[in-house]
VOKOL-11528 format. One record per residue (C-alpha): x, y, z. Coordinates in nm, 4 decimals. Layout:
N
<<X; Y; Z>>
...
This chain:
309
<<0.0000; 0.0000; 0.0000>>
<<0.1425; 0.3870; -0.0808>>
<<0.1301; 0.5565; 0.2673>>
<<0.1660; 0.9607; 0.2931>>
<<0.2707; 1.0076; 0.6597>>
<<0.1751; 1.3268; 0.8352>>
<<0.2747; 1.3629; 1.1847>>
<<0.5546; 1.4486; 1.4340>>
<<0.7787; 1.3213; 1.7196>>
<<0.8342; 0.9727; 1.8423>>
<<0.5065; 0.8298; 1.7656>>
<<0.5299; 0.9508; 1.4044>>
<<0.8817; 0.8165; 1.4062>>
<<0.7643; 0.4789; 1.5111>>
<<0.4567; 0.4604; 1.2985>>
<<0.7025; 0.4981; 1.0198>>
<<0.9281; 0.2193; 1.1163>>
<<0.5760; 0.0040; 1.1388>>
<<0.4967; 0.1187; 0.7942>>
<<0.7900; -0.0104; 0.6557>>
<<0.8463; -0.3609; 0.8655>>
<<0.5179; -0.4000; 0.7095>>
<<0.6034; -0.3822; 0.3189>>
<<0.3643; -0.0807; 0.2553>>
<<0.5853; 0.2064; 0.0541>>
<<0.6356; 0.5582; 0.2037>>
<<0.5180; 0.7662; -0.1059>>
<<0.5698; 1.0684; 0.1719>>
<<0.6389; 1.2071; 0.4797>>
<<0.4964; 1.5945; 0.5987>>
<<0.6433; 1.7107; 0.9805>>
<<0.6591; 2.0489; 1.1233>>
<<0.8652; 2.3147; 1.0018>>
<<1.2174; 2.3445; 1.2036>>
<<1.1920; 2.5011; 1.4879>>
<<1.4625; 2.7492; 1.6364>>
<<1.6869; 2.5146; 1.3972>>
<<1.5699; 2.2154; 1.5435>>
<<1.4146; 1.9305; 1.3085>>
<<1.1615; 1.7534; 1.4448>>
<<1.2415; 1.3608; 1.5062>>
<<1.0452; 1.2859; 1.1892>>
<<1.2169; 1.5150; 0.9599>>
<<1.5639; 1.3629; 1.1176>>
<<1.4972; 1.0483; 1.0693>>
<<1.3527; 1.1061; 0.6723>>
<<1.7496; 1.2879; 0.5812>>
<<1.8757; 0.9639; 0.7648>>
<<1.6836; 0.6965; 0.5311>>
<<1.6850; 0.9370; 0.2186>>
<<1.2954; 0.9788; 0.2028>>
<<1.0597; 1.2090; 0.0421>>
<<1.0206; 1.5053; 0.2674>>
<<0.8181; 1.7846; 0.2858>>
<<0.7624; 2.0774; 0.5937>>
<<0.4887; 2.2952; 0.5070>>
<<0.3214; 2.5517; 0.7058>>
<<-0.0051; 2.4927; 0.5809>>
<<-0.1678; 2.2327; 0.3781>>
<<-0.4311; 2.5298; 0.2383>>
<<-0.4214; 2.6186; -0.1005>>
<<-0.4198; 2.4540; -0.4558>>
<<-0.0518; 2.4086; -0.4759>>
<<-0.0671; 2.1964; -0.1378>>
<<-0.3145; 1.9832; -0.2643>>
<<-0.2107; 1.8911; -0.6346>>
<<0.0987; 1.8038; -0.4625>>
<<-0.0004; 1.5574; -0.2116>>
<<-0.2772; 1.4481; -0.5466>>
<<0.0701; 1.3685; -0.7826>>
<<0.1857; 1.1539; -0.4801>>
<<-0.0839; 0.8805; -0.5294>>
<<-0.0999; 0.8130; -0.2273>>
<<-0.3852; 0.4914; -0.0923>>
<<-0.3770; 0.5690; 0.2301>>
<<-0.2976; 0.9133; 0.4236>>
<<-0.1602; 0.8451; 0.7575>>
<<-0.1989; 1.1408; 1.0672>>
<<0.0499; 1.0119; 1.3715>>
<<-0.0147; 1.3433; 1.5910>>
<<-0.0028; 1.5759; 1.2996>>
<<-0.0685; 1.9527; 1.4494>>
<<-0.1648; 2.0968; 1.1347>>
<<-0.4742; 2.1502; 0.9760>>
<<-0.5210; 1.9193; 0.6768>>
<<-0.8292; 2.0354; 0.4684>>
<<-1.0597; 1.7159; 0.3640>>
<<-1.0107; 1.7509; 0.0247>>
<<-0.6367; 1.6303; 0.1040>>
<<-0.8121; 1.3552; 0.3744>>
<<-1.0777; 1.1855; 0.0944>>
<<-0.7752; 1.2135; -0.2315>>
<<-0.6319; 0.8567; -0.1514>>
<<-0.8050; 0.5725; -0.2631>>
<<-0.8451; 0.4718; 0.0872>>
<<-0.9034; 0.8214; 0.2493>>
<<-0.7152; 0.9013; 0.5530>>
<<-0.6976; 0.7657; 0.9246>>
<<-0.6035; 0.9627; 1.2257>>
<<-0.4519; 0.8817; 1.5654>>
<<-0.5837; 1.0371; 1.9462>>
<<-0.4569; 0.9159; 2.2364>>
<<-0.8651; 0.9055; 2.4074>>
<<-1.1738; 0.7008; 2.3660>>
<<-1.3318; 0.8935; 2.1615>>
<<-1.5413; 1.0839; 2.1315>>
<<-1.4369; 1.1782; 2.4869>>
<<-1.1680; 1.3919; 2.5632>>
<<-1.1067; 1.5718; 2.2190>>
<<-0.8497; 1.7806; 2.1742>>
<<-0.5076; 1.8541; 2.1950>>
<<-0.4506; 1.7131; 2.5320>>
<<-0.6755; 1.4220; 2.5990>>
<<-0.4720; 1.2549; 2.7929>>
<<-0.4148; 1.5357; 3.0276>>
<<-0.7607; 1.5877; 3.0848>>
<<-0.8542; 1.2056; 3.1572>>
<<-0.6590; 1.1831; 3.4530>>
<<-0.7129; 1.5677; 3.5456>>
<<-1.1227; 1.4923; 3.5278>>
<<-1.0524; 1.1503; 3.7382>>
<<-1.1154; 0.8725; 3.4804>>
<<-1.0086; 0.5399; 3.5551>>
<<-0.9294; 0.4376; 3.2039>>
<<-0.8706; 0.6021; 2.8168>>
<<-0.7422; 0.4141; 2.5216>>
<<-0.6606; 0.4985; 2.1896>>
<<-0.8287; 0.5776; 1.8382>>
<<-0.7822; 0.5615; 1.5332>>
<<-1.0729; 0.7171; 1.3145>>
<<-1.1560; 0.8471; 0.9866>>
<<-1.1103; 1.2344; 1.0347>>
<<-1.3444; 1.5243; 0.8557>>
<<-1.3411; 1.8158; 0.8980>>
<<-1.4432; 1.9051; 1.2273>>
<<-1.2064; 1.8212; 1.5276>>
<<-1.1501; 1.4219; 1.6273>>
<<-1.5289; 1.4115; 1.5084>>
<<-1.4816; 1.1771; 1.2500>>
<<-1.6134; 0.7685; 1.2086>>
<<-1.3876; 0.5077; 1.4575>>
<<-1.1771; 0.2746; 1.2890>>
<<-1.0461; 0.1173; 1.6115>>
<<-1.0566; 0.1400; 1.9409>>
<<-0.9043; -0.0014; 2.2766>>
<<-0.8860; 0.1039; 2.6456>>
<<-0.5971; 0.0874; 2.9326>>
<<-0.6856; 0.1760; 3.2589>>
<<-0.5598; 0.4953; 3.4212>>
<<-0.3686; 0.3990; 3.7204>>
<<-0.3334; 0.5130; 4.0989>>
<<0.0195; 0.6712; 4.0287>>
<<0.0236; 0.7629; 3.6264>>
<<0.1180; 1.0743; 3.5019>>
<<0.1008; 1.1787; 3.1609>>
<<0.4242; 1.0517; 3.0598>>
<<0.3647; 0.7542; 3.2266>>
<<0.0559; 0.7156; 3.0706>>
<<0.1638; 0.8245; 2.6999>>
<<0.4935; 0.6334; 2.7115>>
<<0.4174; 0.2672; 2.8972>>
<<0.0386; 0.2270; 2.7794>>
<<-0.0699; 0.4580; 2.4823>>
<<0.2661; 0.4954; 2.2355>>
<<0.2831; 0.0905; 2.2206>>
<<-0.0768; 0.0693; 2.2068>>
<<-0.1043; 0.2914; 1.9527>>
<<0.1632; 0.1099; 1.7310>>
<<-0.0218; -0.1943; 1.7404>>
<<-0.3901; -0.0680; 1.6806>>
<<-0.2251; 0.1175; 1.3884>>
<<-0.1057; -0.2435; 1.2487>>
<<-0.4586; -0.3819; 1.2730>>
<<-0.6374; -0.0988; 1.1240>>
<<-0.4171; -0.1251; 0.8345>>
<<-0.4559; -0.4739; 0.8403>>
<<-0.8175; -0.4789; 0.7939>>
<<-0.7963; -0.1538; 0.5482>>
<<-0.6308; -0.3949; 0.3423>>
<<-0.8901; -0.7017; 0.3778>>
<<-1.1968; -0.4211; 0.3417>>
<<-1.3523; -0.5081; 0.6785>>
<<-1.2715; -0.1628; 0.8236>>
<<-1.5341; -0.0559; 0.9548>>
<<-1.6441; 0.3285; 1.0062>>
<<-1.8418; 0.3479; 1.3537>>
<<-2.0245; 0.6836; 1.3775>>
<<-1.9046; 0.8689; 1.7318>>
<<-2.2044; 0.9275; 1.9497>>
<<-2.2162; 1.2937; 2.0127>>
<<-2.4525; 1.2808; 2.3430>>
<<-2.1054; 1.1647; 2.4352>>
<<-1.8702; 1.3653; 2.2983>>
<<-1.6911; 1.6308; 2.5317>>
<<-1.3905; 1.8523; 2.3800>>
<<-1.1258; 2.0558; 2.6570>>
<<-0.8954; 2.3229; 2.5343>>
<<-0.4889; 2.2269; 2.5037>>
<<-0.3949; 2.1818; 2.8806>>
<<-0.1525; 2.5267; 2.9707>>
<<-0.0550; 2.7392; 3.2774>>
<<-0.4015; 2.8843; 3.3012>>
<<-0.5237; 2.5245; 3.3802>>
<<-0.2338; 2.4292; 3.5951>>
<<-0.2821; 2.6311; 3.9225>>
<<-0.3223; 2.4324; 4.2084>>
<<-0.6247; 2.5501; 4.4577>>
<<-0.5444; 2.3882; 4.7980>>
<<-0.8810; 2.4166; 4.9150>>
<<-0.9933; 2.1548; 4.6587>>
<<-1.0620; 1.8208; 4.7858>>
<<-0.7167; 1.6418; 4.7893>>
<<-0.7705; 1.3999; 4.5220>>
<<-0.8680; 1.6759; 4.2610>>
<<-0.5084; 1.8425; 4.3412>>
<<-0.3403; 1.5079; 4.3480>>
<<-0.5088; 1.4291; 4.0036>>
<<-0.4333; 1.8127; 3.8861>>
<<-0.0557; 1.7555; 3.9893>>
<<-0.0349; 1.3929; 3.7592>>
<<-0.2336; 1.5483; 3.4654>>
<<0.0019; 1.8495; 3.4407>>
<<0.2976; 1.6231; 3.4506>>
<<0.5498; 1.6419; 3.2318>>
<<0.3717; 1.9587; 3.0822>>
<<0.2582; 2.2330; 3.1423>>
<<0.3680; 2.1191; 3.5390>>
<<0.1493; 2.2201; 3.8100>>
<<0.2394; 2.5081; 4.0003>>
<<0.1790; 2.7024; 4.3178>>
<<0.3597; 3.0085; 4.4543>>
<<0.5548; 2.9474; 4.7390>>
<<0.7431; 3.3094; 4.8951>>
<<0.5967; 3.4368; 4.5789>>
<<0.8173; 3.2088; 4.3944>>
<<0.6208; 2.9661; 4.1188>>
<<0.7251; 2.6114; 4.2189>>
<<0.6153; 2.3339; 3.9726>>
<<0.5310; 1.9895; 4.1264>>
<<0.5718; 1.6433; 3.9551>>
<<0.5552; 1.2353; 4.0393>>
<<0.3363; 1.2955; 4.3004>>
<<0.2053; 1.0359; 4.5713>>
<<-0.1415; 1.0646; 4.7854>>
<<-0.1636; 0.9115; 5.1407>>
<<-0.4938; 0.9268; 5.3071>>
<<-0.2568; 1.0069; 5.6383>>
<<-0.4083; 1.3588; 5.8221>>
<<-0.1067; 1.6143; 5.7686>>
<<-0.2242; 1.8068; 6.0730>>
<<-0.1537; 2.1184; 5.8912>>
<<-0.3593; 2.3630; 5.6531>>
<<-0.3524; 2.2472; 5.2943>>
<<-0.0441; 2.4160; 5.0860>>
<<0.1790; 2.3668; 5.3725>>
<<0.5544; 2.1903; 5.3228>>
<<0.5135; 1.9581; 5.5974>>
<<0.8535; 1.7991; 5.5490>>
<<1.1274; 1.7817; 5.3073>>
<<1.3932; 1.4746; 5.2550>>
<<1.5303; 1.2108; 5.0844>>
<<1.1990; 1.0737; 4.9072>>
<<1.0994; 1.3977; 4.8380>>
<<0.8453; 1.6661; 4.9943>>
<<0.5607; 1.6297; 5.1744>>
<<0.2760; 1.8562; 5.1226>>
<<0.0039; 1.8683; 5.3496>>
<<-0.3904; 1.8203; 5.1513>>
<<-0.7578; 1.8147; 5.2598>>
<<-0.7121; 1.4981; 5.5233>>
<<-0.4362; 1.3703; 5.2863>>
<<-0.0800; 1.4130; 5.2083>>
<<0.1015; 1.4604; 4.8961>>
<<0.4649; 1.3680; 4.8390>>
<<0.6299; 1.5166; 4.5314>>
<<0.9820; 1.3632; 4.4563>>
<<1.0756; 1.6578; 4.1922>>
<<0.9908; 2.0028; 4.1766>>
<<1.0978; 2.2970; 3.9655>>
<<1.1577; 2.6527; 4.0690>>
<<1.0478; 2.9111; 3.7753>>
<<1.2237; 3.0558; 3.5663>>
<<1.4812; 2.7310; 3.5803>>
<<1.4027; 2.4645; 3.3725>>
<<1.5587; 2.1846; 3.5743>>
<<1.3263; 1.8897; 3.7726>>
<<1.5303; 1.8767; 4.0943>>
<<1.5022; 1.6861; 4.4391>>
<<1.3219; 1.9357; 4.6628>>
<<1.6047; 1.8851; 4.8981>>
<<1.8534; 2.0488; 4.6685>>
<<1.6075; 2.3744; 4.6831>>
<<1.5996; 2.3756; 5.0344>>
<<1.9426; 2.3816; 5.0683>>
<<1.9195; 2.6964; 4.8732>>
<<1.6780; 2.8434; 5.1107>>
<<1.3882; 2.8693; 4.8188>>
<<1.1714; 2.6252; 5.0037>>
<<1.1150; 2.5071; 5.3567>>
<<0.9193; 2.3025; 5.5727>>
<<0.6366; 2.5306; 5.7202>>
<<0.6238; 2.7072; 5.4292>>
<<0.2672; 2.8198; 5.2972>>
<<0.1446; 2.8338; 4.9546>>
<<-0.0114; 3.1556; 4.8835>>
<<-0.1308; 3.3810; 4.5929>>
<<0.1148; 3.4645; 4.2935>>
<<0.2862; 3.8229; 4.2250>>
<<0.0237; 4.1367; 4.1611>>
């Protein structure tokens, strides 16, 4: 089968890989424009095996589309593509186009679906390939599986142990049965459907007067980006592989109740929360929280309280 791959990162690096321990051709491959002069992993890894390569800004426009049309291409392939690809360029293979997200659709669309399932307290996502149109992750499901969420995942834990290798392998059986013409196109019900905006800083703050398994969730679905942050001597601190004990900190919620060698202990509503790495804004650095307190940012006793201005 001709494959045009449009995507970015690991997961588009490894879809490619797939794609070719398969026998299907690479007609193509689309990633981001470099960045600060710094290729994405896709576009390094095309120079290395001497592929077709292209980097456009936009996929708009008639020259964009008559030249992914002279490719003739069967099947278009989206492995986290960013850009907007208009359908005209999704329906010109013979085969259309198939798109991954890292949800169960049609819950959690959006740029950061997996942020938002363990930020809203799910106990399991999946992945998804579908047929995409032109509204966003709306279109028909190809295929579909779930992983549960557990106690301790992150995002990265999440992405990286569950959804990357379960995303390679659903991709393999939706091309499979592409091939065999038993690929079927499951409409998404919409009653269903929610959609939550990319996951930033204005969705990271933590309120301490939440109950303590909202922060504890906030803290894992903010981790590794955008990090979770409160202010701490009006000094943004930026919390990450968090723990939850249902042990009474005897202390007002925000409070460092103790820092050492498995990390520090912030006191919850009736819980505690132990972060092992924390980062002090503007650094970009995860450190132990010991090494900050040794540089008198943070200390036990300390109080979280409300940001500059």
């Amino acid at each position: 089968m001709r494959i045009a791959l449009i995507g970015q990162a690991a997961f588009a690096v490894r879809i490619l890989e797939q794609i070719q321990q398969q026998g299907d051709e690479i007609v193509h491959l689309f990633a981001p424009p470099d960045r600060d002069g710094r290729a994405d992993p896709l576009t390094l890894k095309a120079r290395e095996l001497g592929l077709p390569l292209s980097q456009p800004k936009s996929f708009r426009g008639t020259t964009a589309y008559e030249h992914f049309k002279s490719l003739r291409a069967e099947l278009a392939v989206l492995a986290f593509a960013t850009i907007i690809v208009p359908e005209r360029i999704l329906y010109e293979p013979r085969f259309k186009s198939i798109c991954f997200h890292p949800s169960l659709l049609p819950r959690h669309r959006g740029a950061s679906g997996i942020n938002w399932a363990i930020i809203q307290g799910d106990t399991q996502t999946g992945v998804t390939w579908f047929w995409p149109d032109d509204g966003i992750d709306t279109g028909p499901i190809l295929i579909q599986k779930a992983v549960p969420i557990g106690e301790r995942d992150t995002v990265g834990s999440l992405y990286f142990n569950k959804l990357f290798p379960l995303g390679i392998e659903t991709f393999a059986e939706a091309v499979r049965l592409i091939k065999e013409g038993r690929a079927p196109a499951i409409k998404q019900d919409e009653k269903l459907g929610t959609y939550e905006p990319p996951c930033r800083d204005e969705h990271a703050a933590i309120v301490f007067d939440r109950p303590a398994r909202e922060v504890y969730n906030l803290v894992r679905g903010c981790d590794p980006q955008p990090g979770s942050y409160a202010w701490y001597a009006g000094k943004r601190l930026r919390l990450y592989e968090p723990t939850l004990e249902p042990v009474n900190p005897g202390a007002s919620p925000g409070t460092i109740i103790a820092i050492g060698p498995d990390g520090m202990r912030v006191a919850l509503e009736g819980h505690t929360m132990t972060v092992r790495r924390v980062r002090l804004d503007p650094g970009s650095a995860k450190v132990a929280p010991v090494e900050l307190e040794q540089t008198g940012a943070i200390a036990p006793g300390m109080q979280a309280g409300a940001g500059p201005g």
